[in-house]
GUVO-161810 format. One record per residue (C-alpha): residue number from 1; residue in three letters; x, y, z. Coordinates in nm, 2 decimals. Layout:
<pos=NUM | code=Ala | east=X | north=Y | up=Z>
...
END
This chain:
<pos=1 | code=Unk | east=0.00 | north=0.00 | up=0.00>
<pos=2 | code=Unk | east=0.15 | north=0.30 | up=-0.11>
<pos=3 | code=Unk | east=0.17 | north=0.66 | up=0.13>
<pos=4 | code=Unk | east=-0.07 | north=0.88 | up=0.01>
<pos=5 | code=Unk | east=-0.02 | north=1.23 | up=-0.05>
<pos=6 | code=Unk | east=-0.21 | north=1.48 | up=0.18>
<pos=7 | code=Unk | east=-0.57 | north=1.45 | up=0.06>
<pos=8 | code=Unk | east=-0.54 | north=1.23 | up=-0.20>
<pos=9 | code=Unk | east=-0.88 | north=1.09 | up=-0.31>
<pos=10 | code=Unk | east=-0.93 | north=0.75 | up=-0.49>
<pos=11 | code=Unk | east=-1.20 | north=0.70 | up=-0.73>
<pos=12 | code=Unk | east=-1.38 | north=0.45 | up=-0.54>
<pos=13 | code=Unk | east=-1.77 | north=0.57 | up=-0.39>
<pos=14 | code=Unk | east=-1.84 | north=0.39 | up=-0.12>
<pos=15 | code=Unk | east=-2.19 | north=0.56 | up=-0.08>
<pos=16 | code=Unk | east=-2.29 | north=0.44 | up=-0.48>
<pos=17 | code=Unk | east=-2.15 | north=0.10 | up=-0.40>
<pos=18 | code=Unk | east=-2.48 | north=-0.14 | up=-0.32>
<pos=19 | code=Unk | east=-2.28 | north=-0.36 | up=-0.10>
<pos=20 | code=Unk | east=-2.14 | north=-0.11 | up=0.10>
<pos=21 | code=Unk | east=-2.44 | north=0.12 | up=0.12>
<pos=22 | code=Unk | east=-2.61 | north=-0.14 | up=0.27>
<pos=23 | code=Unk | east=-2.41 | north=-0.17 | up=0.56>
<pos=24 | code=Unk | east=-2.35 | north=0.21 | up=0.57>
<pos=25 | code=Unk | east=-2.72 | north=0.24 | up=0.62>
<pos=26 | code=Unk | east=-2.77 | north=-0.01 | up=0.89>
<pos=27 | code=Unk | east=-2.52 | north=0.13 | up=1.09>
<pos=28 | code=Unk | east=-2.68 | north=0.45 | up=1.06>
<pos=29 | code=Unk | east=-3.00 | north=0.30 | up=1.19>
<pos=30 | code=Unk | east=-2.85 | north=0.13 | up=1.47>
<pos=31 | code=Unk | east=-2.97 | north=0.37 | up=1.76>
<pos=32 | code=Unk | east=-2.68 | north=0.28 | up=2.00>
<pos=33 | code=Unk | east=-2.38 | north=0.25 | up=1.74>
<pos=34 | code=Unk | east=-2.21 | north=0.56 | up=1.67>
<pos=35 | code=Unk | east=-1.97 | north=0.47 | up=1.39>
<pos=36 | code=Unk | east=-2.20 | north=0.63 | up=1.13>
<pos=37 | code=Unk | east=-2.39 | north=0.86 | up=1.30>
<pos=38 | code=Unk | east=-2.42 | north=0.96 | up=1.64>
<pos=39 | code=Unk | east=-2.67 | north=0.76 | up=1.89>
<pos=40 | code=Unk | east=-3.02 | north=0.86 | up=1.92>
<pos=41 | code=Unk | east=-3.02 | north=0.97 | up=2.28>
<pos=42 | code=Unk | east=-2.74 | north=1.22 | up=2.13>
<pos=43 | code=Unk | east=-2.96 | north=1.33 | up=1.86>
<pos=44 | code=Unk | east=-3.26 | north=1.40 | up=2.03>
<pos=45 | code=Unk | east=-3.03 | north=1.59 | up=2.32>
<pos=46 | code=Unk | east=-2.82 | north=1.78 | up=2.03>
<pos=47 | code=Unk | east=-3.18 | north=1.91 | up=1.87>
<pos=48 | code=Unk | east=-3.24 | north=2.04 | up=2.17>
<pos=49 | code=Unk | east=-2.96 | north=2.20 | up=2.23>
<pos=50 | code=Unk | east=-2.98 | north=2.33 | up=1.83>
<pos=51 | code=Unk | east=-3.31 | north=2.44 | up=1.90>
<pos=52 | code=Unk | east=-3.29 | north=2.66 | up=2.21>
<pos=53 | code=Unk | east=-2.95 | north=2.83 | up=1.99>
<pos=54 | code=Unk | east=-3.16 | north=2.92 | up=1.70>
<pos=55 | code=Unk | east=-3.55 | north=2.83 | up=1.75>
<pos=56 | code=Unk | east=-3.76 | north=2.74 | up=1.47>
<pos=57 | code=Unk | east=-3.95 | north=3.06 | up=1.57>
<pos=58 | code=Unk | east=-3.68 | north=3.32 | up=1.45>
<pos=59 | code=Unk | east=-3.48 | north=3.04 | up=1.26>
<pos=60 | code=Unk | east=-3.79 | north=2.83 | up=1.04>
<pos=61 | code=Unk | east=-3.58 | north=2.76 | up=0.73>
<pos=62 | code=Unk | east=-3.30 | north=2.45 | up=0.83>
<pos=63 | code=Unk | east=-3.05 | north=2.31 | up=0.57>
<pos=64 | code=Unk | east=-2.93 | north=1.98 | up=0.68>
<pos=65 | code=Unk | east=-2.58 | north=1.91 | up=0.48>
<pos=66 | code=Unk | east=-2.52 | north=1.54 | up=0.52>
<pos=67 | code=Unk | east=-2.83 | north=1.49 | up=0.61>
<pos=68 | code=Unk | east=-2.79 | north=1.06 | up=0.54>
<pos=69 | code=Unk | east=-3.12 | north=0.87 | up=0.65>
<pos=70 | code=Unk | east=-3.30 | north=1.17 | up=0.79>
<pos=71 | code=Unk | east=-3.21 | north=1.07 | up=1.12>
<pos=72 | code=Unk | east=-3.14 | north=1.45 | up=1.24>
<pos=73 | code=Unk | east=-3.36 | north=1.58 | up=0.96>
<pos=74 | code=Unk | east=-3.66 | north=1.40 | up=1.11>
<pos=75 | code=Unk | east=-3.61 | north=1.55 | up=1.45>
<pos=76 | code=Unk | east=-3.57 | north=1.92 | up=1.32>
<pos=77 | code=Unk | east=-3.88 | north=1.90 | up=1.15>
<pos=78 | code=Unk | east=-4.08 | north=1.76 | up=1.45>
<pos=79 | code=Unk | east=-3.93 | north=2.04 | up=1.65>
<pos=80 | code=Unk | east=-4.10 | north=2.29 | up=1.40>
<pos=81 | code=Unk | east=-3.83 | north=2.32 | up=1.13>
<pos=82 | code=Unk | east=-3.91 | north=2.35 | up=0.75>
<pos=83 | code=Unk | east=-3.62 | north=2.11 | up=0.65>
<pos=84 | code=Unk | east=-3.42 | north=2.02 | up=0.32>
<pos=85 | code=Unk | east=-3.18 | north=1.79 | up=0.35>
<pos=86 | code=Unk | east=-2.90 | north=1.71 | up=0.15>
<pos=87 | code=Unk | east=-2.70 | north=1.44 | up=0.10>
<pos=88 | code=Unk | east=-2.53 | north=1.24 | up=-0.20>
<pos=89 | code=Unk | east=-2.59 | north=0.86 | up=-0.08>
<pos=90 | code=Unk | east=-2.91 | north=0.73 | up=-0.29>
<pos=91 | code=Unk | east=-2.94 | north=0.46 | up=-0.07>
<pos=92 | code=Unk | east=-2.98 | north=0.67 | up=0.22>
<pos=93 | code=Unk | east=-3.22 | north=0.91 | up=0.05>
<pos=94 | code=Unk | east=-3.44 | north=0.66 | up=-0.03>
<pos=95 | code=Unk | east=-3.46 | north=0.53 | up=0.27>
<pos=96 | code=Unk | east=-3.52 | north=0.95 | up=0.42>
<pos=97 | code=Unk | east=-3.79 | north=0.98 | up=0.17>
<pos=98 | code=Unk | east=-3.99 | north=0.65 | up=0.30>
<pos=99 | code=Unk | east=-3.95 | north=0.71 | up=0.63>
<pos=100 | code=Unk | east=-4.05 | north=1.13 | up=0.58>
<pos=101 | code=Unk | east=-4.37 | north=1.02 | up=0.44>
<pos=102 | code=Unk | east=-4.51 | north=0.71 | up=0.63>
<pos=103 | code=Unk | east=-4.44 | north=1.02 | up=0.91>
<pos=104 | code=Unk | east=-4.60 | north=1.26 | up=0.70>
<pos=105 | code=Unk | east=-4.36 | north=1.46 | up=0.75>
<pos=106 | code=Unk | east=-4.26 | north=1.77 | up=0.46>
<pos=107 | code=Unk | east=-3.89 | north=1.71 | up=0.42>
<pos=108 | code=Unk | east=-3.75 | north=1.80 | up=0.13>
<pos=109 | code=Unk | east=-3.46 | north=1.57 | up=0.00>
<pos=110 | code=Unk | east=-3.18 | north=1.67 | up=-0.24>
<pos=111 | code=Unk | east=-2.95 | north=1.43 | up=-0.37>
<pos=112 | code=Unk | east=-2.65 | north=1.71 | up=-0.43>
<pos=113 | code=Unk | east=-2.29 | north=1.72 | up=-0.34>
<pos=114 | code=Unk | east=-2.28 | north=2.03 | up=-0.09>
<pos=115 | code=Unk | east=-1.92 | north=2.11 | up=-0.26>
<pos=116 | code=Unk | east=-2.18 | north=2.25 | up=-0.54>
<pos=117 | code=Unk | east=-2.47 | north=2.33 | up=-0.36>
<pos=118 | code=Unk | east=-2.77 | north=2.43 | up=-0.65>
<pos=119 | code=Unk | east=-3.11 | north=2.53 | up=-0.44>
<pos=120 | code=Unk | east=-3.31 | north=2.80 | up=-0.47>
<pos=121 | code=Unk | east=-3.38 | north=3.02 | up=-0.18>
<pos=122 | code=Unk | east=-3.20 | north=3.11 | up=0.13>
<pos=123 | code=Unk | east=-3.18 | north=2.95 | up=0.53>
<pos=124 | code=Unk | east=-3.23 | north=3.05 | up=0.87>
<pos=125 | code=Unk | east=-3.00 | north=2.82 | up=0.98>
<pos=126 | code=Unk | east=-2.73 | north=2.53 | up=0.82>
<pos=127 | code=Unk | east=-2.63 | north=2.20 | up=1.00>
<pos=128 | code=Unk | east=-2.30 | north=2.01 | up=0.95>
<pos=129 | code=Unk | east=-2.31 | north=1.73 | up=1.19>
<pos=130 | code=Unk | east=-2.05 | north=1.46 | up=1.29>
<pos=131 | code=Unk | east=-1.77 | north=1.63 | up=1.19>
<pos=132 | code=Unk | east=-1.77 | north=1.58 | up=0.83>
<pos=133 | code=Unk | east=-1.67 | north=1.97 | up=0.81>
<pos=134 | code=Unk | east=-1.32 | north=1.78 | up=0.91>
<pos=135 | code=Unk | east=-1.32 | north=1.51 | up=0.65>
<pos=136 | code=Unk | east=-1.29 | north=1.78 | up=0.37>
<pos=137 | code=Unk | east=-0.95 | north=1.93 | up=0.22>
<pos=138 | code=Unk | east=-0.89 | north=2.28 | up=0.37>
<pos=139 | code=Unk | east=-0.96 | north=2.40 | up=-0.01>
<pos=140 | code=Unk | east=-1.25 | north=2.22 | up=0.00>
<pos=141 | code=Unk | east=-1.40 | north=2.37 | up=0.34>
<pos=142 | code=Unk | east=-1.34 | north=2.70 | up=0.18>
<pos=143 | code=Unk | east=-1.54 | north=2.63 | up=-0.10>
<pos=144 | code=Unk | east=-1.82 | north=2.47 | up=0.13>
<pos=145 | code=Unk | east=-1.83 | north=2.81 | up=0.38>
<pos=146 | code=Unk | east=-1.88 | north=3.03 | up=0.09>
<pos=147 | code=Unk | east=-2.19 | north=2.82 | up=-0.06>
<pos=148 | code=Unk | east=-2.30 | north=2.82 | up=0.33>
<pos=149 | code=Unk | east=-2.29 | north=3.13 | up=0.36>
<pos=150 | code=Unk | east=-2.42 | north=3.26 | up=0.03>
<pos=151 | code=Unk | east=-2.71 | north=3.00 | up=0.08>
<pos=152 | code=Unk | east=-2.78 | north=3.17 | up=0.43>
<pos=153 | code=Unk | east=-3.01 | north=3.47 | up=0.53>
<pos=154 | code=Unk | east=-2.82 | north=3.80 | up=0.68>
<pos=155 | code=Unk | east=-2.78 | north=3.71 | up=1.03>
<pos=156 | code=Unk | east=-2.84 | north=3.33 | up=0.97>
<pos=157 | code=Unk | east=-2.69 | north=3.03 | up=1.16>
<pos=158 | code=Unk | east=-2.38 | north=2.77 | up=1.11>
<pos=159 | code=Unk | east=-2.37 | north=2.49 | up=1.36>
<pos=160 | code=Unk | east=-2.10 | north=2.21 | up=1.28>
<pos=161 | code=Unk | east=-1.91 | north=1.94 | up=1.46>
<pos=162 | code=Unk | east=-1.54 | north=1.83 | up=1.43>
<pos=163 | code=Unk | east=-1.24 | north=1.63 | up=1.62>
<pos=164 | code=Unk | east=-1.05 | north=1.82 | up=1.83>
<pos=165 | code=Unk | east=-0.66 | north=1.77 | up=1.90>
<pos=166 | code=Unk | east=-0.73 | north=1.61 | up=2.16>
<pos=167 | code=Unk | east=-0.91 | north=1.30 | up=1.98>
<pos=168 | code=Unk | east=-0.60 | north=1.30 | up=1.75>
<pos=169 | code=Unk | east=-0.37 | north=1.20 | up=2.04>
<pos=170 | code=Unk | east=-0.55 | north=0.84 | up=2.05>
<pos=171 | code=Unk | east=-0.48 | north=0.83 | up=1.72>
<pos=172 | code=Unk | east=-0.24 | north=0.52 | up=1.67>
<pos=173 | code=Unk | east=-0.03 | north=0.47 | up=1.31>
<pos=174 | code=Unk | east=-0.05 | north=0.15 | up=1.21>
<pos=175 | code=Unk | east=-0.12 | north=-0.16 | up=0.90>
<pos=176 | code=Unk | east=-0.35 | north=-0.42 | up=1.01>
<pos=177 | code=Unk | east=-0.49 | north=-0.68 | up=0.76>
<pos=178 | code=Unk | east=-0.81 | north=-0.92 | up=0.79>
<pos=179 | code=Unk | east=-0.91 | north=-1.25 | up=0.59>
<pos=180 | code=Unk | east=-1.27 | north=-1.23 | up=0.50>
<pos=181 | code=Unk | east=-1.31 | north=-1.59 | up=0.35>
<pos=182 | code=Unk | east=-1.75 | north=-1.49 | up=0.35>
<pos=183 | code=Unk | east=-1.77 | north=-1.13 | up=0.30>
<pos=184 | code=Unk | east=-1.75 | north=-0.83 | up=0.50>
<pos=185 | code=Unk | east=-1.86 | north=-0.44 | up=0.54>
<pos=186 | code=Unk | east=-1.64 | north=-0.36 | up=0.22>
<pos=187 | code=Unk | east=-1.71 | north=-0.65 | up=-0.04>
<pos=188 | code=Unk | east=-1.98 | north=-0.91 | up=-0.03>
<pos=189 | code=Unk | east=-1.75 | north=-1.22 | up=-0.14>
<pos=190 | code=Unk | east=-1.42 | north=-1.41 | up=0.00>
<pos=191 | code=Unk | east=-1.17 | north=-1.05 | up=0.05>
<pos=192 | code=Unk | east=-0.89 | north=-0.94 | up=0.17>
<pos=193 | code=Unk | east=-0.87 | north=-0.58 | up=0.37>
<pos=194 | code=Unk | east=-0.54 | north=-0.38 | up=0.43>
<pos=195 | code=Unk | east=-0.57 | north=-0.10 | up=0.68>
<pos=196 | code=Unk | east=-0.34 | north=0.14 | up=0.71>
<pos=197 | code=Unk | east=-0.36 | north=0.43 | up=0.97>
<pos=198 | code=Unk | east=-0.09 | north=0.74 | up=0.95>
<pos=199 | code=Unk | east=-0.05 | north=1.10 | up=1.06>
<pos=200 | code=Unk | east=0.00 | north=1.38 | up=0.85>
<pos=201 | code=Unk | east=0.10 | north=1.72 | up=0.94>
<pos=202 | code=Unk | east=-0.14 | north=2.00 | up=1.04>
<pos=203 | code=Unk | east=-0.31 | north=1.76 | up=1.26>
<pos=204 | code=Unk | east=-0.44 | north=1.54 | up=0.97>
<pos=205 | code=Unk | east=-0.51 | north=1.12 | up=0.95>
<pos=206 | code=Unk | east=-0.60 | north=0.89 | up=0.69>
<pos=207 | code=Unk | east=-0.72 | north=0.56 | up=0.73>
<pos=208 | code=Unk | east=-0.65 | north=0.37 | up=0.38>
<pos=209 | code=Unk | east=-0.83 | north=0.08 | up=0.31>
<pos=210 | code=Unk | east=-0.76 | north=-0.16 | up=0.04>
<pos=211 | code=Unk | east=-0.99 | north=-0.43 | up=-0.02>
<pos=212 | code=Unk | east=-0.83 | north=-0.73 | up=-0.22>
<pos=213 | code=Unk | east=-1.11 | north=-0.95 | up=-0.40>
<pos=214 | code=Unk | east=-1.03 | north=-1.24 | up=-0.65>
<pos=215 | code=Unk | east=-1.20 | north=-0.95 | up=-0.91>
<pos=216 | code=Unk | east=-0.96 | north=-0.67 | up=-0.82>
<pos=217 | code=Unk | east=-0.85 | north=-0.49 | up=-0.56>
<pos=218 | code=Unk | east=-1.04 | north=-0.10 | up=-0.41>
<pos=219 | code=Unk | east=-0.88 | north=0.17 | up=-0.22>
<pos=220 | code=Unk | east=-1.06 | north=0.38 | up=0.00>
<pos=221 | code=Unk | east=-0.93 | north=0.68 | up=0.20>
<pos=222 | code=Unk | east=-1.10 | north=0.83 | up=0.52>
<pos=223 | code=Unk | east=-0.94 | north=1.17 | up=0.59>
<pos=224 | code=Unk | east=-0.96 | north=1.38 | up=0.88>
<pos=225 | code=Unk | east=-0.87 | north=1.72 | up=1.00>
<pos=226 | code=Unk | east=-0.82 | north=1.78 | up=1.37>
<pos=227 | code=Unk | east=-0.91 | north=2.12 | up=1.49>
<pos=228 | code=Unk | east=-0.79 | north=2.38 | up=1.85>
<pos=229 | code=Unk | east=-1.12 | north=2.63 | up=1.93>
<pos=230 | code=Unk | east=-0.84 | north=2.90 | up=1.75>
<pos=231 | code=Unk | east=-0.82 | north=2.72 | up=1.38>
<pos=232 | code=Unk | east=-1.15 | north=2.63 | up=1.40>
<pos=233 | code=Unk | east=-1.23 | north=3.02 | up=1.50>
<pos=234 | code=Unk | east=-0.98 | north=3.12 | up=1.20>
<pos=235 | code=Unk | east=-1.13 | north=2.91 | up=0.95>
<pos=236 | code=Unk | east=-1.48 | north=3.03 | up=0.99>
<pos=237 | code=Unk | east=-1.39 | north=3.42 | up=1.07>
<pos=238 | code=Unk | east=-1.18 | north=3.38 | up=0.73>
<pos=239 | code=Unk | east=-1.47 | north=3.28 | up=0.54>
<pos=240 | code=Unk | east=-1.68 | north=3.57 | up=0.65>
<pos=241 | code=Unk | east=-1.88 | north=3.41 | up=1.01>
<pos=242 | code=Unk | east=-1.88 | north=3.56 | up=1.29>
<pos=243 | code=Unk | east=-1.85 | north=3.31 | up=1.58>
<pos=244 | code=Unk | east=-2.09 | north=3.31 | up=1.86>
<pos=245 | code=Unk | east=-2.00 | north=3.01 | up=2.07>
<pos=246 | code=Unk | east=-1.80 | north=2.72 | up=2.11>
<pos=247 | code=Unk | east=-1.89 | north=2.41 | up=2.30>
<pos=248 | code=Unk | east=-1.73 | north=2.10 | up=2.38>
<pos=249 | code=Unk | east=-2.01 | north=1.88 | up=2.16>
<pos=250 | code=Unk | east=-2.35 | north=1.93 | up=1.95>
<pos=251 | code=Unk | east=-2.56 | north=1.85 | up=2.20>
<pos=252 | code=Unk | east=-2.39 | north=2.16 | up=2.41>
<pos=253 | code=Unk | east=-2.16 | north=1.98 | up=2.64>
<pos=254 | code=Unk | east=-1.87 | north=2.25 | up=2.83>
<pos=255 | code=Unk | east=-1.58 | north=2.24 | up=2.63>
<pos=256 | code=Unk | east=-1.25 | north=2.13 | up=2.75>
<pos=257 | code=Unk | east=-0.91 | north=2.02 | up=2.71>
<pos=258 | code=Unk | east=-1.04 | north=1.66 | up=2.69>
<pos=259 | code=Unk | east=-1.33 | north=1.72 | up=2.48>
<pos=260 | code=Unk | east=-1.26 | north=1.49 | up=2.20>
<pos=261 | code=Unk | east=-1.51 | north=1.69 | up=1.93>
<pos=262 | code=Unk | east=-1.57 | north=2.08 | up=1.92>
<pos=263 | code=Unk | east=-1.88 | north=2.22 | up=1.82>
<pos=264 | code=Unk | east=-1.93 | north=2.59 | up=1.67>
<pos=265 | code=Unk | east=-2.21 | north=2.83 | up=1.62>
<pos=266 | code=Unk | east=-2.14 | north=3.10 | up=1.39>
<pos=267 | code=Unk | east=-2.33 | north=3.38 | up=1.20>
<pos=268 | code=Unk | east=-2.39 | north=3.54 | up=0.89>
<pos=269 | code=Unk | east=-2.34 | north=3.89 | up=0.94>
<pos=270 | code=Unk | east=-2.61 | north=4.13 | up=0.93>
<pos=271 | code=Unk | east=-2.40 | north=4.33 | up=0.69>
<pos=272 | code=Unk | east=-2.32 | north=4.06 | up=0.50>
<pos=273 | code=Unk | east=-2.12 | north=4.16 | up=0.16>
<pos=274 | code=Unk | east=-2.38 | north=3.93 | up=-0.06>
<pos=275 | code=Unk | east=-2.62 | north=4.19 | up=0.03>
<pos=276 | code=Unk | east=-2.83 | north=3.84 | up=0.18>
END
């Protein structure tokens, strides 16, 4: 397995793939497993929280980026949201759309990569949740700040998730490999999977995974960014917020030197330079 340079991408799609979808999606479901989304005792907590930083009142309009399932999508909307949700997993949406509407509830689900956001109308207020701000290359969470922001009303909301430093200390480099002789989360039939886990600098990891099948072998790269309250601060001051509070998670939690996440709320200005 070769290094990778820093935010090298491979072509592979794990949310098209069927197999992999699959599993993606159940995991989402699970409501105590949080290696796809968070729990649902989290989520129901972390609306809460959302709601009482920006109520549906003075905030109606909610853009849920990465919205997957409609697990958080759901919740907003029964807390008095008009929701759209976003996502580019047509697994997942499919599954969001069922659910919305043996609810009946009025979600509206886009299948768009937010990199390239293309909806009409402005937001009260713009979700990013479980840190997948962090999982973006730093030109890329340029590029999806300014289509937050130009996608938000003057004075509007920003609340996202990431790792903090601290979660990158239990970080641990290293190249593990399973035998899969009857399938596994990557490939339905007889595989081999390579992991390999390294550091970059600027607080960055990658977790490459290669999965060797008798029909080929697929890479797949998992990148995060690990952010201090001060780069996260810069990154959203520099593309034109004005942060309003820092917390130690999305449900609200103090923050701390051994809060593994940080989670922001920023604004739009009022005298924003879109004119918005």
């Amino acid at each position: 397995m070769k290094p990778s340079a820093l935010y090298e991408r491979t072509d592979a799609a794990f949310w098209d793939d069927e197999h992999i979808s699959r599993g993606m999606l159940a995991a989402h479901l699970d409501p105590e497993f949080e290696g796809a989304s968070r729990s649902f005792a989290f989520m129901d907590r972390s609306v809460d929280w959302i709601r009482a930083a920006a109520p549906p009142a003075t905030h109606p309009r909610l853009l849920d980026l990465g919205c997957g399932p409609g697990l958080y999508a759901e919740r907003f909307a029964r807390a008095g949201y008009a929701v759209t949700g976003v996502d580019l997993s047509p697994r997942s949406l499919d599954h969001a759309r069922r659910s919305a509407c043996e609810q009946g509830l009025a979600i509206d689900y886009r299948r768009q990569n937010y990199l390239e956001l293309d909806l009409d109308g402005t937001f009260d207020i713009a979700v990013m949740i479980y840190c997948d701000f962090g999982a973006l290359s730093a030109g890329e969470r340029r590029v999806v700040l300014r289509c937050i922001l130009e996608r938000l009303r003057s004075g509007g909301a920003l609340v996202l998730d990431v790792f903090s430093r601290r979660k990158l200390e239990a970080f641990e480099e290293r190249t593990t490999w399973e035998e899969h002789p009857a399938g596994g989360f990557w490939n339905a039939g007889p595989h081999f999977e390579v992991q390999r886990c390294s550091r970059f600098a600027d607080a960055v990891s990658l977790e490459q995974i290669a999965v060797i099948a008798p029909g080929g072998a697929t890479s797949y790269h998992l990148w995060n960014t690990y952010f201090t309250p001060e780069t996260l601060s810069e990154e959203l001051e520099e593309a034109g917020f004005e942060v309003a509070e820092l917390v130690g998670d999305a449900a609200g939690a103090p923050l701390d030197e051994a809060s593994p996440t940080i989670a922001a709320v920023a604004r739009k200005p009022t005298t924003s330079a879109d004119g918005r």
